[in-house]
matplotlib code that plots the C-alpha trace (Angstrom):
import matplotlib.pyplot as plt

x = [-2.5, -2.1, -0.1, 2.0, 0.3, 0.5, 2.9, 0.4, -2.1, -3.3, -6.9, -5.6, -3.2, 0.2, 4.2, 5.4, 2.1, 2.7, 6.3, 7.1, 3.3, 2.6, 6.1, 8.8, 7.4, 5.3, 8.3, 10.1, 7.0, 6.2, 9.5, 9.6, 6.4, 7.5, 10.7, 8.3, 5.7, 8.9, 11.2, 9.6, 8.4, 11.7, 13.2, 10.5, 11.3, 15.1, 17.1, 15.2, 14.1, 10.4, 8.4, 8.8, 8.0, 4.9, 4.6, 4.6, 1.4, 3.2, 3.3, 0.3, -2.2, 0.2, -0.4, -4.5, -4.6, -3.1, -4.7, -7.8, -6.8, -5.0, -8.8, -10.5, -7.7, -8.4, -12.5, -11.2, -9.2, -11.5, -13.9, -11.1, -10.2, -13.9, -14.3, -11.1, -11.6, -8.9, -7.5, -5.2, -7.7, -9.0, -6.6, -3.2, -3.0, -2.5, 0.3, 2.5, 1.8, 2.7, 6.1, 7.8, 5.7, 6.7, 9.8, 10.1, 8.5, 9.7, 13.2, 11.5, 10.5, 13.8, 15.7, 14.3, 16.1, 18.4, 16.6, 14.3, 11.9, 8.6, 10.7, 11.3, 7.4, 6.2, 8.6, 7.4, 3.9, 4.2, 6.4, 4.4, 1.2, 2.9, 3.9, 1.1, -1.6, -0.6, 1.8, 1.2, -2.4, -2.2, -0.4, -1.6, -5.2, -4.2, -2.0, -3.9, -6.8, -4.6, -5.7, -10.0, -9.6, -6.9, -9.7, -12.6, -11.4, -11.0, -8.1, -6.6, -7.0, -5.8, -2.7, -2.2, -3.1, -0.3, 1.9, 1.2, 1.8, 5.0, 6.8, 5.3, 6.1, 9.2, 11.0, 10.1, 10.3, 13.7, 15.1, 13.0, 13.7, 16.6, 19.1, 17.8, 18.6, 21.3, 23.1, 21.9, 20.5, 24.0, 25.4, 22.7, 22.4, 20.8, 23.1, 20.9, 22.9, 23.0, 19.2, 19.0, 21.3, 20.1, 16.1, 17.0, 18.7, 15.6, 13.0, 14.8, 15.3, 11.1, 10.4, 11.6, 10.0, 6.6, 6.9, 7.6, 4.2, 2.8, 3.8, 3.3, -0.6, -3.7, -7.6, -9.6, -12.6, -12.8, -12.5, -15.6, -17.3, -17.6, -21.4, -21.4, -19.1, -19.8, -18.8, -21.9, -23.1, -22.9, -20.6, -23.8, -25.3, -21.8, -22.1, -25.6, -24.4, -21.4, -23.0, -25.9, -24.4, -23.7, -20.6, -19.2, -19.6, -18.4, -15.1, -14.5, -15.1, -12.6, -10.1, -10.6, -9.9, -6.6, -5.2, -5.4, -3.7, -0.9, -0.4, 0.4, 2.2, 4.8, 5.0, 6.3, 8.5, 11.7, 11.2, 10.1, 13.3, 15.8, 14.3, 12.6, 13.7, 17.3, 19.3, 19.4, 20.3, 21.8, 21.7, 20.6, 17.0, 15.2, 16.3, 16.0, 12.0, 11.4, 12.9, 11.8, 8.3, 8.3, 10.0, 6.5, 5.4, 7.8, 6.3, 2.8, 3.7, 3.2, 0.8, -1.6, -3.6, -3.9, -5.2, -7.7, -9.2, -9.9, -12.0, -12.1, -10.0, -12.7, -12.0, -8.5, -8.3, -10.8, -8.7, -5.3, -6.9, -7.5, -3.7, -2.8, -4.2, -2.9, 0.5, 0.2, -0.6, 2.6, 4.5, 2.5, 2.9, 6.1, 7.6, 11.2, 12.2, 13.6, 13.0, 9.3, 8.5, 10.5, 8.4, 5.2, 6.3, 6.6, 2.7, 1.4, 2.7, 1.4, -1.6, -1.1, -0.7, -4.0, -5.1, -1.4, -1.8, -5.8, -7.2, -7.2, -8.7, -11.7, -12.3, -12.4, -14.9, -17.0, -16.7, -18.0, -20.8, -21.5, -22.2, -24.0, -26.3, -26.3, -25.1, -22.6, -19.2, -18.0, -14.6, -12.8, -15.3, -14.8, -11.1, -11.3, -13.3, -10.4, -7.2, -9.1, -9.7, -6.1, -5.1, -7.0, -6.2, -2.7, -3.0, -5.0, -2.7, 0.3, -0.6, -2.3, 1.1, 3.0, 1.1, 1.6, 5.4, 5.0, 3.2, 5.4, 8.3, 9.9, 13.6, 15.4, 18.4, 21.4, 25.0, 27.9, 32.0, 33.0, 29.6, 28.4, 24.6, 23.5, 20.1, 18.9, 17.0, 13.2, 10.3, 8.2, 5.5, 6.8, 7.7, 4.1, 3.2, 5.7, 4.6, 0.9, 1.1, 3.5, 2.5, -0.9, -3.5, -3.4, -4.4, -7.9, -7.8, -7.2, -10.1, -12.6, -11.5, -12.2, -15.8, -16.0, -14.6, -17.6, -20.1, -18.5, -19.9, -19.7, -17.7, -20.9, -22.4, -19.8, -19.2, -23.3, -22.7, -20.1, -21.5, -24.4, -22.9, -20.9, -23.9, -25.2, -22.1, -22.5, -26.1]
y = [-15.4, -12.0, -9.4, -7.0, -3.3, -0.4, 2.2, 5.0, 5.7, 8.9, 9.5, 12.2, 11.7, 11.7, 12.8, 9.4, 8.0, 9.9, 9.9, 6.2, 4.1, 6.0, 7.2, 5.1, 1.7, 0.7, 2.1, -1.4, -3.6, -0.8, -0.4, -3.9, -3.8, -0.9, -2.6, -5.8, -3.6, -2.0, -5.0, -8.5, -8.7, -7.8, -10.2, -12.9, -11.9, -10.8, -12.6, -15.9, -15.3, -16.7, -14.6, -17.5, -20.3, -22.1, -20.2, -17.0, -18.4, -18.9, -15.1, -14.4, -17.2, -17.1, -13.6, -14.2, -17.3, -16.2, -13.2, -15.0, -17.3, -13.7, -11.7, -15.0, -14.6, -11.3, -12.2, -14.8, -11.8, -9.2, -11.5, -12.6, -9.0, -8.3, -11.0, -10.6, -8.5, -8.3, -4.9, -4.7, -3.5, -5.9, -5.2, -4.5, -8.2, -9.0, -6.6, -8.3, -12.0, -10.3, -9.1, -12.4, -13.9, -10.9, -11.5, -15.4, -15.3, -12.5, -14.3, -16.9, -14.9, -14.8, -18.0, -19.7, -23.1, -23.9, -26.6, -27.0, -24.6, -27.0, -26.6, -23.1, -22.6, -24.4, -22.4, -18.7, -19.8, -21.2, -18.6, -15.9, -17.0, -17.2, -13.3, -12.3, -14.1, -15.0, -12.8, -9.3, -10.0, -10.3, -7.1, -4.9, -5.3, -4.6, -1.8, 0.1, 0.1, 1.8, 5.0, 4.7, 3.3, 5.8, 8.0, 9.9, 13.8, 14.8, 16.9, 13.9, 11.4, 13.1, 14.3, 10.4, 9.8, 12.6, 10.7, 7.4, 8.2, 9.9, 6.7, 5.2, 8.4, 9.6, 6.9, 4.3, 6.9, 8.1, 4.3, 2.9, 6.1, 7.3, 5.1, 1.8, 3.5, 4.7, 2.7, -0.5, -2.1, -1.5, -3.3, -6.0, -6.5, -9.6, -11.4, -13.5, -13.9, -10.5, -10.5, -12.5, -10.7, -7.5, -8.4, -10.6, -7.6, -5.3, -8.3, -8.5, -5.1, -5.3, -7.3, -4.8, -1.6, -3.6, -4.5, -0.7, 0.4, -2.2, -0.6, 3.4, 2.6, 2.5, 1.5, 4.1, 3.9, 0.2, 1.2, 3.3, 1.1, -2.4, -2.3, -1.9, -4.2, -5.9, -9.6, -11.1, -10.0, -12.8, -11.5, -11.1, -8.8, -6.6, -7.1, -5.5, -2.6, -1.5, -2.1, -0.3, 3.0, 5.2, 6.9, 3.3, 2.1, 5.2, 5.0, 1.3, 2.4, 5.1, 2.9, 0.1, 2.6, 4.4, 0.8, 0.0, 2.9, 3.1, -1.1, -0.7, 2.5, 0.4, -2.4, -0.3, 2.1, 0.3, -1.2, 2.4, 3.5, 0.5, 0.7, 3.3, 6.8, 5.7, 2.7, -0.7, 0.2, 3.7, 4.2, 7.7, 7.9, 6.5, 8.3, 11.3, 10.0, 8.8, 11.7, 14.9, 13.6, 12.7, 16.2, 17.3, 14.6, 15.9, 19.7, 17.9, 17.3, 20.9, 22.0, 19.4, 19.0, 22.9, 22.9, 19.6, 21.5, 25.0, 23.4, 19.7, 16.7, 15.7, 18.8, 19.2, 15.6, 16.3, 19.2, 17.0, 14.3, 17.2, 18.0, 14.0, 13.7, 16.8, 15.7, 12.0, 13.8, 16.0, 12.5, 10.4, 13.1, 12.7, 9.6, 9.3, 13.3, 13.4, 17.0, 16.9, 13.4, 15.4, 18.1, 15.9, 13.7, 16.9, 17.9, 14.7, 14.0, 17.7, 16.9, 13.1, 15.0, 15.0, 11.4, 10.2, 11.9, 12.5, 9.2, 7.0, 9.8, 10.4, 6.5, 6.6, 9.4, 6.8, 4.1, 6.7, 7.7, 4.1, 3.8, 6.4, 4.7, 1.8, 1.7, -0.9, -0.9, -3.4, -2.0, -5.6, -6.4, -2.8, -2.9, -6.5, -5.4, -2.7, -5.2, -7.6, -4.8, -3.9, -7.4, -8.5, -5.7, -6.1, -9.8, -8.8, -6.0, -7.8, -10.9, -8.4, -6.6, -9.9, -11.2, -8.2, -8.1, -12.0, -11.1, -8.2, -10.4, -9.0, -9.8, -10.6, -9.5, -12.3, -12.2, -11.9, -13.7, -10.7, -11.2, -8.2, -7.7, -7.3, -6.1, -6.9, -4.0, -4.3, -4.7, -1.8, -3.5, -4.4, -0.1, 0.6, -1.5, -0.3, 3.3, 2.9, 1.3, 3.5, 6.8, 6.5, 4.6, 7.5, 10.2, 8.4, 7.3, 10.5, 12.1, 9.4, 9.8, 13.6, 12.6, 10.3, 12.9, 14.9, 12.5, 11.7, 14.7, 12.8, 15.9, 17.9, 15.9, 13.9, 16.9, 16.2, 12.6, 12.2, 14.4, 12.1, 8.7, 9.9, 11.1, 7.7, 6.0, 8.2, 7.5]
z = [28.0, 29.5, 26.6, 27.3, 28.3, 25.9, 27.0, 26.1, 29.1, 27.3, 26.6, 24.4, 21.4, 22.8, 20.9, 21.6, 19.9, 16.5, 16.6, 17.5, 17.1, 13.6, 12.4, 12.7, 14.6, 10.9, 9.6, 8.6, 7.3, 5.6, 3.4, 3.0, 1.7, -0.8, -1.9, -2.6, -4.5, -6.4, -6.8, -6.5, -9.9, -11.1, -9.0, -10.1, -14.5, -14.6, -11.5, -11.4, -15.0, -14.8, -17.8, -20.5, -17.5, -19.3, -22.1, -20.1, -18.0, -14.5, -13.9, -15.2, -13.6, -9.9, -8.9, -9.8, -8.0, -4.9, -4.4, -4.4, -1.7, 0.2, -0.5, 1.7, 4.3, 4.5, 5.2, 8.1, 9.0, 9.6, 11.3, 13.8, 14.4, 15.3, 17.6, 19.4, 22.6, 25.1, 27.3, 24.1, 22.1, 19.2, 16.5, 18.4, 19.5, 15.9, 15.3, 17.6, 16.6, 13.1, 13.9, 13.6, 11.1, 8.4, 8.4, 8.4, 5.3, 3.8, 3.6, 2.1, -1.2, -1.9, -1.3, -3.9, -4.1, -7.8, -9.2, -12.0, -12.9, -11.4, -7.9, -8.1, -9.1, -6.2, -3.9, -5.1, -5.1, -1.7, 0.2, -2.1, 0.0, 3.0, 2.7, 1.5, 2.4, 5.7, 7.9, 5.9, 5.9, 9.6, 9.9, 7.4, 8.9, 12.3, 11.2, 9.0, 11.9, 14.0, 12.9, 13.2, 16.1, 18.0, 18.5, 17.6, 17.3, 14.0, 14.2, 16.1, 13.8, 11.2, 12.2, 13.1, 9.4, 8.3, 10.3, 9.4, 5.5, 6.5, 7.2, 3.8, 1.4, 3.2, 5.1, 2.2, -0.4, 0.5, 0.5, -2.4, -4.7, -4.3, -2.8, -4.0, -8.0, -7.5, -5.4, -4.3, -7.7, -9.8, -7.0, -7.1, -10.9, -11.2, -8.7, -6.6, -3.5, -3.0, -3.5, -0.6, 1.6, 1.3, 1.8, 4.6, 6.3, 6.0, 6.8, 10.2, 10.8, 10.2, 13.7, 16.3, 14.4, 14.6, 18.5, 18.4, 16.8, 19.2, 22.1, 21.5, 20.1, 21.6, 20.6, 22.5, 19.9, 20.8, 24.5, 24.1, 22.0, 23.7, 23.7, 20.2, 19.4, 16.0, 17.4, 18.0, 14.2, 11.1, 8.4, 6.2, 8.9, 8.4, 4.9, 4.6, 7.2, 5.0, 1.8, 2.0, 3.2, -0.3, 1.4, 2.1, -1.2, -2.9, -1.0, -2.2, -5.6, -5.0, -3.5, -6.4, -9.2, -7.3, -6.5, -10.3, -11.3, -8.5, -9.1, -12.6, -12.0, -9.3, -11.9, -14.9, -12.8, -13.1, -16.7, -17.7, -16.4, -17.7, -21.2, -22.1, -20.3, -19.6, -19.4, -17.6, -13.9, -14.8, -11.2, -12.1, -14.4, -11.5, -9.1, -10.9, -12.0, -7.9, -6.3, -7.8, -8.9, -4.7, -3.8, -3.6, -0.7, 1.2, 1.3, 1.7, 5.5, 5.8, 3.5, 3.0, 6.5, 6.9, 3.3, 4.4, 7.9, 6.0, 3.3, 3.7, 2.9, 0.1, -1.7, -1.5, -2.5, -5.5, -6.9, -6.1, -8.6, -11.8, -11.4, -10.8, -14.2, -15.8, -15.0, -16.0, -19.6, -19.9, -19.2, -21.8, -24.4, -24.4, -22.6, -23.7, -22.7, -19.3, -18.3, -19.7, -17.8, -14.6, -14.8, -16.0, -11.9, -9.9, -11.1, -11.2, -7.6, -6.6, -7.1, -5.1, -1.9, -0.1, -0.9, 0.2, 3.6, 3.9, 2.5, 6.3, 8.0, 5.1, 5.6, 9.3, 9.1, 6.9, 9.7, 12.2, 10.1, 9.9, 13.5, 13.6, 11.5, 12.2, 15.8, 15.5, 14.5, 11.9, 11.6, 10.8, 7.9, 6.3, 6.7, 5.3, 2.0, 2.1, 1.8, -0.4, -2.6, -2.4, -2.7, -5.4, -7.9, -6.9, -8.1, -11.2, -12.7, -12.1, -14.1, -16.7, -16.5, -16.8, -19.3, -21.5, -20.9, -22.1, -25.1, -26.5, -26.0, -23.3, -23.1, -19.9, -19.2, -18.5, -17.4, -19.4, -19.2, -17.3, -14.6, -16.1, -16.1, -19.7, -21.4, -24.6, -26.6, -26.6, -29.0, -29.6, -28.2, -24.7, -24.6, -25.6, -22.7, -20.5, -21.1, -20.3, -17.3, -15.9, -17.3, -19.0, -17.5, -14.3, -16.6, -16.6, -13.2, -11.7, -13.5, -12.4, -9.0, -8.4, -10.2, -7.2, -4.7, -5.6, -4.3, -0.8, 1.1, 4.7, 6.0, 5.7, 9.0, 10.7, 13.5, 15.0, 14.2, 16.5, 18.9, 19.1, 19.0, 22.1, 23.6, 23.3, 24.9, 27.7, 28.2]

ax = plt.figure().add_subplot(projection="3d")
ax.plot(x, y, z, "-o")
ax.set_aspect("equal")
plt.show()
């Protein structure tokens, strides 16, 4: 089956690339994927009021269980990915199978059928591994390849990784922060028809974006690199080549620790903000929390890639990481004092700023200096131990999450005569939890990631490694 020609003919980095393939076309699986992170859980303990379902061991063992079964799709993934070779590129093919898929089953999280509490737990666990284990799985892989495989100049690549975060930190941002808060979630209370509604509306809206990014994106690393394909190589083979370069490793350790922290920190957001800095859909503390500790990402556009190219994106994300855990301590020290926890956001997410808009482009530096060595590129099997380490944690901290929630006693809230939404006061306990996890754990996190930083020093070489790998191509 022929597919339908990118639009870019460029062998340089085009406008129309950055703007429309790495701004706005990931632009709608991208929010969804941030109102999901944000709101699912929320959905899953106070709409369809799940937390004391089997002793409070459904939303615990469920988000484990199927990110086990999402971290072995995301194996199969990879492998397809490298064995797919078409004028499309390897990876771009997927991104338009995904478009539909997304949003099919992104709908289905939410119309979760009346019934008894067995039905409903078969439907979540079923359209919950649909999502996630299926159709995103599909497109985050091919997605987040996008930018390793554009190209091989530097100063390419990572303006197309500046890009690339906008739409996640601004676009998504802007929507999850501010107007979701304020406006959208007083209106939604814990109604679940409007649930529906509204998260069908932006799973559609998700499909054309994606054929978008489709279109205005094009693998010219996997052009130039069909000799060295990884295709023909047994997944152990990949395996050994990944695993046995230090940068490689280093950067999944990196990766494993920040997704821990910045899980837990999405979970507790909106219970920190209904219980314990303000009050149940004030329509106003969250905001306030989202939106100036995120003021900051939006001066990063600016700042933060000058600041990486004069003296390195490991550095400036090392530094970033000492004031990401500074900040994190002005909020734990005093959690329940708006204007300290404001100020406590705007350092903390000061400090954010390289590894929000740096990160893709330090890791495609690591997959180059991987061919290098080993003269092969195994770019589906590194972007695969990439999701499953996303994935799995994901899975992990929110059943740790939900089991803690379960065993402070968390209270959800219900609906009174008047259809008014209701919430009961909590136990200390479930605010202790609430606290760490949104606040606390970072401010160890962020100092084991600039210790870390320290050792990923792949900037030092990766000009003459490029040089020669090109060489080689040429020869």
């Amino acid at each position: 089956m022929k597919l339908p020609a990118s639009l870019v003919k460029s062998e340089k980095v085009t406008k129309s690339e950055k703007w429309l393939g790495y701004l706005l076309g990931p632009a709608g699986a991208l929010l969804l994927n941030a109102v999901l992170a944000t709101y699912l859980n929320v959905y899953y303990t106070d709409v369809l009021n799940l937390t004391p379902l089997w002793g409070g061991a459904f939303l615990t063992i469920f988000p484990i269980v199927s990110k086990v079964i999402d971290a072995v799709t995301n194996v199969i993934m990879g492998q397809v990915i490298d064995r797919t070779h078409t004028k499309e590129g390897k990876a771009r093919p997927w991104l338009l199978l995904s478009a539909p898929l997304v949003t099919i089953t992104a709908i289905l999280l939410f119309t979760v059928p009346e019934g008894s509490d067995t039905v409903k737990a078969i439907w979540v666990m079923i359209s919950y591994n649909l999502f996630y284990s299926f159709a995103y799985t599909i497109f985050n892989m091919s997605h987040n390849l996008m930018v390793p495989l554009s190209t091989r100049d530097s100063t390419e690549r990572g303006g197309l990784s500046v890009f690339n975060q906008i739409t996640t930190i601004m676009m998504s941002g802007i929507l999850v922060a501010l107007v979701f808060p304020m406006v959208i979630m007083p209106i939604l209370g814990v109604d679940k028809g409007k649930w529906i509604t509204l998260m069908s509306i932006l799973s559609i809206v998700a499909l054309p974006l994606t054929l978008v990014e489709y279109f205005f994106t094009k693998e010219r690393v996997t052009a130039e690199s069909a000799d060295n394909a990884s295709g023909k190589l047994s997944f152990a083979a990949q395996l050994k080549i990944i695993f046995t370069d230090k940068y490689m490793v280093l950067m999944y350790v990196y990766f494993l620790i920040s997704t821990i922290g910045v899980t837990l920190k999405n979970l507790g957001l909106v219970y920190y903000c209904n219980y314990v800095l303000g009050t149940y859909n004030d329509g106003v503390t969250q905001m306030l929390v989202s939106v100036i500790g995120g003021v900051p990402m939006g001066i990063g556009i600016f700042a933060v890639w000058p600041l990486a190219k004069k003296i390195g994106k490991r550095n400036v994300t090392m530094v970033g990481f000492l004031l990401y855990a500074v900040g994190s301590l002005v909020c734990w020290l005093s959690p329940r004092n708006l204007v300290i926890v404001l100020v406590g956001q705007f350092i903390k997410n000061v400090g954010g700023l390289p590894s929000s808009y740096v990160f893709m482009a330090l890791f495609a530096d690591c997959l180059d200096h991987l061919e290098w060595k080993s003269e092969k590129r195994v770019d589906g099997a590194a972007m695969s131990i990439y999701n499953i380490i996303a994935v799995a944690m994901v899975g992990i901290m929110t059943g740790v999450f939900n089991w803690l929630l379960a065993s402070a006693g968390y209270i959800a809230p219900s609906i009174d005569a008047m259809g008014n939404t209701v919430a009961a006061a909590q136990p200390e306990a479930v605010y202790a939890v609430i606290t760490f996890a949104f606040v606390g754990l970072e401010v160890f996190t962020g100092i084991a990631l600039a210790v870390i930083l320290w050792f990923i020093n792949v900037e030092k070489t990766i000009g003459k490694e490029q040089e020669e790998i090109k060489a080689r191509h040429s020869a």
